[in-house]
VMD Tcl script that draws the C-alpha trace (Angstrom):
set ca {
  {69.52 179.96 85.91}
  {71.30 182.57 87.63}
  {75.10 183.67 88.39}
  {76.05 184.74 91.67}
  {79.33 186.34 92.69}
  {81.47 186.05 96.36}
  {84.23 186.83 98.03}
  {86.18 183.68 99.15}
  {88.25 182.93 102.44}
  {91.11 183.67 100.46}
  {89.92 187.24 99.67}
  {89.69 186.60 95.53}
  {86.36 187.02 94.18}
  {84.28 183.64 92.16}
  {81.10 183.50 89.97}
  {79.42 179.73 90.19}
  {76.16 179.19 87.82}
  {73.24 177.44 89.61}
  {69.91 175.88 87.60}
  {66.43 177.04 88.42}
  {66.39 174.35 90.61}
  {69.58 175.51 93.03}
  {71.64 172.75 91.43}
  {75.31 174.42 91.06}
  {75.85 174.15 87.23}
  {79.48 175.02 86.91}
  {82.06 177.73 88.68}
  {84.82 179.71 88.44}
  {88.61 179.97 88.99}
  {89.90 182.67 91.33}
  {89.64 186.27 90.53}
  {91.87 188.99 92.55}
  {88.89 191.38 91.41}
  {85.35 191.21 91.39}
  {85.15 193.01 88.03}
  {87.02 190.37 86.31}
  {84.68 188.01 87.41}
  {81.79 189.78 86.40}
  {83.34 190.72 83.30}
  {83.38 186.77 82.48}
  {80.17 186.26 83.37}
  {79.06 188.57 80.80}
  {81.37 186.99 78.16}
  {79.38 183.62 79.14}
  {75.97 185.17 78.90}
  {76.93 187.16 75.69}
  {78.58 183.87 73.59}
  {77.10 181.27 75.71}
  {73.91 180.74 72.86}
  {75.96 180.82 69.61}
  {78.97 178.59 71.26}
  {79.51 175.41 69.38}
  {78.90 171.72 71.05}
  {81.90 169.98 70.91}
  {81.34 166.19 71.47}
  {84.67 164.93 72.67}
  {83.08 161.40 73.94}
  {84.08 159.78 70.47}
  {87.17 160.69 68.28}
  {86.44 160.94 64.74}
  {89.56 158.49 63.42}
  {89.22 155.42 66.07}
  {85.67 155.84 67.23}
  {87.34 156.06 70.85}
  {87.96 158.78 73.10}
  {90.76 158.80 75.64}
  {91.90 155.33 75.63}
}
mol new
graphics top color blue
foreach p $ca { graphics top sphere $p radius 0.5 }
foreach p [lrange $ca 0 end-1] q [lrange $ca 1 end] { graphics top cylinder $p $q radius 0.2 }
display resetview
């Protein structure tokens, strides 16, 4: 996995994630610095492994999600 970090058309700076294999894994919103954005992708590498999985594909009370 790696991050990588660009400049845009717009002139804001993104971070997108891609797999080992080149997949894209997820991106970002717009940043109007490119520190910001690298300062979130250390807050993902750095909370990323202890973060929680939150299953949201069945609610607890109805055994349905989003219906």
């Amino acid at each position: 996995m790696k991050f990588q970090v660009f400049q845009g058309s717009d002139g804001k700076y993104y971070w997108r994630a891609r797999g080992a294999n080149g997949e894209p894994l997820c991106h970002s919103e717009a940043y109007n610095q490119k520190a910001s954005a690298l300062h979130t992708i250390n807050l993902i590498k750095r909370e990323a492994s202890t973060a929680p999985i939150e299953d949201l594909s069945v609610a607890k009370s109805t055994g349905t999600y989003g219906r």
